[in-house]
Residue, then its C-alpha position, 0 to 999 in steps of 0.5 A: x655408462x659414462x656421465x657425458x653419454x647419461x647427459x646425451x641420453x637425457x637431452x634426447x629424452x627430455x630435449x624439449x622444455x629450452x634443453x638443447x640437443x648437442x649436434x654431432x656427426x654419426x657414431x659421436x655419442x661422446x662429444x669431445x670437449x674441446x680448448x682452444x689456446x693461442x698465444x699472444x706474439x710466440x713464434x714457431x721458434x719458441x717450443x722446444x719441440x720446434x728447433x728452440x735453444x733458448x726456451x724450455x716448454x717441457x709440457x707442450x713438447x710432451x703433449x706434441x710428442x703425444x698428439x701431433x705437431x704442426x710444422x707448417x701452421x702459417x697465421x696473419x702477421x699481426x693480432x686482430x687480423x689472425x684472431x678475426x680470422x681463426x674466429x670466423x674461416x675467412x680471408x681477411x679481405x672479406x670481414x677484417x675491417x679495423x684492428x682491434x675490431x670484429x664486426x657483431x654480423x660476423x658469425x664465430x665459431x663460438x656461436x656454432x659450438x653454442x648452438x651445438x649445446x656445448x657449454x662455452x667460454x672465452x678467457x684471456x686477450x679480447x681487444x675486438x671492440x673496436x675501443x682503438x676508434x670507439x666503432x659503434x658498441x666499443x662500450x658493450x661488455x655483453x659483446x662476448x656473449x653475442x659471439x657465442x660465449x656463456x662466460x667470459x674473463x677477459x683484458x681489453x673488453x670495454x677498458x683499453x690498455x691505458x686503464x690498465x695492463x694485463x701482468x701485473x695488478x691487472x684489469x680485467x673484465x668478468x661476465x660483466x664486472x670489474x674485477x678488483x685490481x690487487x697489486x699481487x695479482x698477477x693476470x694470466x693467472x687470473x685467466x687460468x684459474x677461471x679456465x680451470x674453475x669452468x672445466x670443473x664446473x661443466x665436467x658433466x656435459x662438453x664444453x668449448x674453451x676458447x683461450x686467447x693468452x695474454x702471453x707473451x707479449x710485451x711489456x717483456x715482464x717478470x712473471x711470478x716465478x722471475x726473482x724480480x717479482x718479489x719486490x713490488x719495485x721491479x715487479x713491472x720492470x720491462x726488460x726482453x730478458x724476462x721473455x724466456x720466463x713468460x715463454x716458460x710461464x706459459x708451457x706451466x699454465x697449460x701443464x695446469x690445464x692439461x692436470x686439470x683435465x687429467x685429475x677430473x678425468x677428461x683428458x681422454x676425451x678433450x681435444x687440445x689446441x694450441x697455436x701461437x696468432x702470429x710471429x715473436x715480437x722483433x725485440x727478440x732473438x731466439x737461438x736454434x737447431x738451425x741458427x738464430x731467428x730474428x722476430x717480426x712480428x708484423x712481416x709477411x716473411x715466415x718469422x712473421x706468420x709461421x706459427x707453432x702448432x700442436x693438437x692432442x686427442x687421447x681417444x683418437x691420436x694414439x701415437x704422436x706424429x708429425x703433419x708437414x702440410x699447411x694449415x691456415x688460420x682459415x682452418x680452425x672454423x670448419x675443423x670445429x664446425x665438422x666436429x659438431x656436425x655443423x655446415x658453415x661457410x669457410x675459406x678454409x678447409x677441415x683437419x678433423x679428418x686428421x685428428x681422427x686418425x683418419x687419411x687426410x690430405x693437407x691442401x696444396x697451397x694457402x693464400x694471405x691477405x693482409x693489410x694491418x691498418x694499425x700504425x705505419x711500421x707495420x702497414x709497410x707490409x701490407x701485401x698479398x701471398x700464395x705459398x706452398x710448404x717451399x715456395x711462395x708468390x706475392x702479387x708484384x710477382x716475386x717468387x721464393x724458395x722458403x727452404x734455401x732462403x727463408x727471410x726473402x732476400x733473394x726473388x728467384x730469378x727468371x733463369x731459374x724457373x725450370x718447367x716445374x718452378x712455372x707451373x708451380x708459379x702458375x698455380x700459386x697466381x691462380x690462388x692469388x687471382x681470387x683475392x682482389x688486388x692493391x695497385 
């Protein structure tokens, strides 16, 4: 009898006295653990296993190889917008209310996982106080913990970046504490280690991570494997060439994660997440199987919202496989909420089906709405889109073939809308009528 179904037998026996019942769909007497990880500005073009000739992520390709990979993972265009979204189902017209800022009446899927009696933690990029305006409670370090978080390790809290950075000598916030800046620290590291000291310390009952990565954003940085960290001189010297090391930093953190698990003896029974929350940074130019991809972060074209995805469940997934339907942001809420046997309300629509080896039928269309209220480069793409996998809408009315033009230089035009392109056509306007609209 394993330790987890010894924890589930005593919660049933002995589930009164403040022990909390773990809630999961029939037949679940193991509930899985679950990590959620999501980079910060990586784009689809940044896994190897995606088409990319520039980076190597030789352990998340092989956890795609193993689990399954995404091709049509579509995010916001900008952070706050994504992370708002991805936390609680909806589109952002609904709850997106400043950058940089999640409303406390919000309720996130922390909050479920919690009640769920899943033992939880958040480590990484918060930035969801609202410190960019000083909103009400910008100040609130125990903000976390009203999400749903048992635990927290977090950059940008209560201390905005001007206080401190996230790479080097880096600021961070701990259940309630500064921690002690160190010149040779090095904060995705710090992240990491508190990820991997949870996971030991909660092996004996489920536990949701979510792991919001610092990584990799700017300032394109050394990382502890770069030459350049070794001299305190260059160690924050800013250059997009050090992108390609914090891409490959990345990939080494999970494959820590993922050893962890291996070690402990949870890899079997951990569902493994990782996605990016919106395109690669305009700085950078990233060559691959089909040619170069510019970054642009902040656009409403693909290089702005086609984000990498891949998922792994060992005990479910038992061969990789490759899913071609979108997902949206709005997805992840209800995916885990039915993982738990939780009823919530969502814009989005459940992939648990998916992970469970079960048939699975991706929806037909998706819908972004998106207005970035942060600086005026980027509200320029404010906008509002319906697509399909190859065909998208926007609310002035122009359509796009993604396959044949993926950066949206060329409308189709009116002569080549046969009947199918219209009733297409149709149906995405019928998705974009439920969102209200800008004039």
């Amino acid at each position: 009898m394993t330790n987890k179904l010894l924890f589930l037998l005593f919660l049933a026996t002995f589930g009164l006295g403040g022990c909390k019942s773990v809630i999961a769909p029939p037949g679940n007497a193991n509930p899985p653990n679950v990590i959620l990880i999501m980079a910060d500005d990586m784009g689809y073009e940044c896994l190897s296993s995606n088409g990319s000739l520039s980076y190597q992520t030789p352990v998340l390709d092989q956890i795609a190889a193993k689990g399954i990979r995404f091709t049509n993972c579509i995010a916001q265009p900008l952070c706050t917008p994504s992370r708002v979204k991805i936390m609680t189902g909806q589109y952002n017209f609904r709850n997106y209310e400043n950058f940089g800022y999640l409303n406390p009446n919000q309720p996130t899927f922390g909050q479920f996982m919690k009640k769920a009696g899943y033992a939880t933690a958040i480590a990484g990029k918060w930035q969801l106080n609202g410190l960019s305006f000083e909103l009400a409670g910008y100040q609130d370090n125990k903000r976390p913990h009203h999400f749903g978080f048992d635990e927290y390790c977090l950059w940008q809290l209560t201390q905005d970046r001007k206080a401190g950075e996230r790479f080097a000598n880096p600021l961070i916030e701990q259940n309630g504490q500064l921690l002690e800046r160190d010149e040779n620290a090095y904060g995705p590291d710090i992240f990491a280690n508190y990820v991997i000291d949870f996971i030991t310390r909660n092996k004996e009952k489920p536990f949701f991570i979510y792991y919001p990565m610092v990584l990799v954003h700017n300032p394109f940085v050394p990382t502890p494997d770069s030459d350049a960290w070794t001299d305190l001189k260059t160690r924050s010297k800013q250059d997009t060439t050090y992108f390609k090391d914090m891409v490959a930093y990345t990939d080494k953190i999970v494959g820590r994660i993922q050893q962890h698990l291996q070690k402990l003896g949870l890899e079997e029974n951990t569902i493994l997440l990782f996605t990016g929350d919106n395109g690669t940074n305009r700085a950078i130019v990233s060559k691959t199987q089909d040619g170069p991809i510019y970054g642009f972060k902040g656009n409403t074209t693909l290089a702005g919202t086609h984000v990498p995805f891949i998922a792994s469940w060992p005990a479910k997934i038992k061969k990789g496989k490759i899913h071609d339907g979108l997902i949206s942001f709005s997805d992840f809420y209800p995916t885990l909420a039915a993982l738990v046997g939780q009823k919530v309300d969502s814009d989005g629509q459940s992939f648990l089906p998916l992970l469970n080896g079960a048939s699975y039928q991706s929806p037909e269309t998706l819908m972004v709405h998106y207005d970035p209220r942060w600086g005026k480069e980027v509200n320029a793409f404010r906008n509002l889109f319906a697509q399909t996998t190859k065909y998208k809408l926007y609310q002035d009315g122009k359509m796009y073939d993604l396959h044949k033009d993926p950066l949206e230089q060329s409308p189709l035009q009116q002569q080549e809308l046969t009947d199918n392109l219209l009733a297409i056509r149709q149906q995405l306007q019928s998705v974009l009528d439920q969102a209200p609209r800008w004039e």
